[in-house]
C-alpha positions in Angstrom: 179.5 84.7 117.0 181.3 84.3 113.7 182.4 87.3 111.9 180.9 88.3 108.5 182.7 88.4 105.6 181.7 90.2 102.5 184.2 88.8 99.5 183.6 90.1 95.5 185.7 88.3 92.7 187.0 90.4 90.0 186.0 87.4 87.3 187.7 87.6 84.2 187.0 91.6 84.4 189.9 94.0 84.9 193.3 94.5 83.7 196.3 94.7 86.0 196.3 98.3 85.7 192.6 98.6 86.8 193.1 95.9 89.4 196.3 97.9 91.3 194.2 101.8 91.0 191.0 99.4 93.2 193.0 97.8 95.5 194.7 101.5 96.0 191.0 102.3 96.7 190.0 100.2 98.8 193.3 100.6 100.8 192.2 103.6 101.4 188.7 103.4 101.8 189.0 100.7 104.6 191.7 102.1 106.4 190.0 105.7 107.1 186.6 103.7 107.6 187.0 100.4 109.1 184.3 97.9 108.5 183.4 95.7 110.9 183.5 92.4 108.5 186.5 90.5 107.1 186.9 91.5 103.5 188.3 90.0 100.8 189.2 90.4 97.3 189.6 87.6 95.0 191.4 88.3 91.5 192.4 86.5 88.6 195.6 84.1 88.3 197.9 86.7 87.1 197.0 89.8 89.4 197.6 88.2 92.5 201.1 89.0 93.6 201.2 92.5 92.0 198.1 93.0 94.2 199.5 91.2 97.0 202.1 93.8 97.1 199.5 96.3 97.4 196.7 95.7 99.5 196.7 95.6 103.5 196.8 92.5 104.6 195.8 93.6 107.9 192.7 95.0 106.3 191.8 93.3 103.4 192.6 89.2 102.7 193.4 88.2 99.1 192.0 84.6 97.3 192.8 83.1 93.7 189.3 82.7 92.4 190.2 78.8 91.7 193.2 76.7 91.6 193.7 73.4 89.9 193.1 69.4 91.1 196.2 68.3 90.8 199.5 69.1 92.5 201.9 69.5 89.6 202.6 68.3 86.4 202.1 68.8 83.1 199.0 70.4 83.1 198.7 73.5 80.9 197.4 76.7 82.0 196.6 75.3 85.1 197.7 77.1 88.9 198.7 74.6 91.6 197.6 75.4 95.0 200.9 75.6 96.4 200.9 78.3 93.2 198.5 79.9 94.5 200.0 80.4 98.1 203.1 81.4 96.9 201.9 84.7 95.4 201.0 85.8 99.3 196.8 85.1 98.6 195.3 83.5 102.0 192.1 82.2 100.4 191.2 80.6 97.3 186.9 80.2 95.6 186.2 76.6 94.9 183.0 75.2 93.9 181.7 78.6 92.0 178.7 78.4 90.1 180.3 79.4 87.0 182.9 76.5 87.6 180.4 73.7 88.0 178.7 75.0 84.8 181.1 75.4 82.0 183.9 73.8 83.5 181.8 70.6 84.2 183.7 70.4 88.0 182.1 67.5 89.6 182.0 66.8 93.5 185.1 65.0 93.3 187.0 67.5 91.2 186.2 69.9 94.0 187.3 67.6 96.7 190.1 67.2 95.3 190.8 70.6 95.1 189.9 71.5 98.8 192.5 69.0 99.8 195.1 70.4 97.9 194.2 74.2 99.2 194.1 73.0 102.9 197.5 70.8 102.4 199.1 74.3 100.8 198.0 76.7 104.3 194.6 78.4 101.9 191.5 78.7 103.4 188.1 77.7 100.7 185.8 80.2 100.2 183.6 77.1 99.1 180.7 78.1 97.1 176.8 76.2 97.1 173.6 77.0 95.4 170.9 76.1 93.6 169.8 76.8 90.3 166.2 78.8 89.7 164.2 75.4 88.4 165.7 73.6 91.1 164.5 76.3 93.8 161.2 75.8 92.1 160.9 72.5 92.4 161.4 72.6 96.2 165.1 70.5 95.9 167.1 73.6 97.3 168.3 72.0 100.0 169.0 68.4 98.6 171.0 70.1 96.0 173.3 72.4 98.4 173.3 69.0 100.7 174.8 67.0 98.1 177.4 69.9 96.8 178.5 69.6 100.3 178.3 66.1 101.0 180.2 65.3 98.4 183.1 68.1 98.4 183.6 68.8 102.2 182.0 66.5 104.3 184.8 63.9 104.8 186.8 67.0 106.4 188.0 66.7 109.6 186.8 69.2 112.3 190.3 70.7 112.5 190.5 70.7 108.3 186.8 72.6 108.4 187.9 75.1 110.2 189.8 76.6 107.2 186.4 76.6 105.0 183.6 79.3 104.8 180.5 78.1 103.3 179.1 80.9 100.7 175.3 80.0 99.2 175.0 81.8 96.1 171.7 80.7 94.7 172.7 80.6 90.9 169.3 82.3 90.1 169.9 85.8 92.0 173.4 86.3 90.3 173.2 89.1 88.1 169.3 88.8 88.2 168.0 91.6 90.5 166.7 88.6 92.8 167.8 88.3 96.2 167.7 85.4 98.5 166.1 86.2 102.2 168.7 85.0 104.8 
């Protein structure tokens, strides 16, 4: 049986100083309780070594909440996978809600960017849901179908390994809703 996971992204919430004093929390608070789940704590960009530093990596895995589709260049304000890796993170959020919606990330933009996380030694935290009018309309599952389909599906079986499929329906984030399992 797989283990559970239960991962929280800071967003764009939380200044370095706040970050440091909860990871110091949650050091603590997982080492004296253990939880029987993987947990993981993804941060922005320029928290992530400072925190790497910090937290337990025996007890608590770290993930960049997005990295960019390209491998270098000349690409401002944009964080490279291999970027990404070399701060100490193990994980990095692809295909977030809030992504595909104001940042316009199509299927191939995430591919693209799951290849380059798997290349640089990242696991995907790879994020699918529906929206509430498509839930609605009873296209839940062609919708999460073809976010997969057309981001992860031409992994191999060795590749997949290294990606953890989150649904988040869209319509029970930060709306009191909750989704049955």
């Amino acid at each position: 049986m797989r283990k559970k996971i239960v991962a929280g992204n800071w967003k764009m919430n939380k200044t370095l100083q706040e970050g440091i004093a909860l990871a110091e929390e949650l050091n603590q608070v997982l080492a004296a309780d253990k939880p029987n789940c993987d947990v993981i704590i993804g941060t922005p960009f320029i928290h992530l070594a400072k925190i790497s530093d910090i937290i337990d990596h025996k007890v608590i895995g770290l993930s960049a909440e997005n990295c960019a589709d390209k491998e270098s260049g000349a690409y401002t304000g944009e964080v490279s996978a291999a970027m990404v890796k070399s701060t100490g993170a193990e994980y990095v959020i692809l295909g977030h809600s809030e992504r595909r919606e104001y940042y316009h990330e199509t299927y191939e933009i995430l591919k693209e960017k799951v290849l380059l996380a798997l290349a640089n030694g990242l696991k995907v935290i790879f994020c699918i849901g529906e929206s509430l009018d498509e839930r609605e309309k009873g296209i839940q599952n062609q919708i999460v179908k073809a976010e997969l389909e057309g981001s992860v599906f031409n992994l191999s079986a060795d590749e997949f390994k290294n990606i953890t499929i989150a649904y988040e329906p869209i319509w029970a984030i930060g709306t009191g809703k909750t989704a049955t399992a």
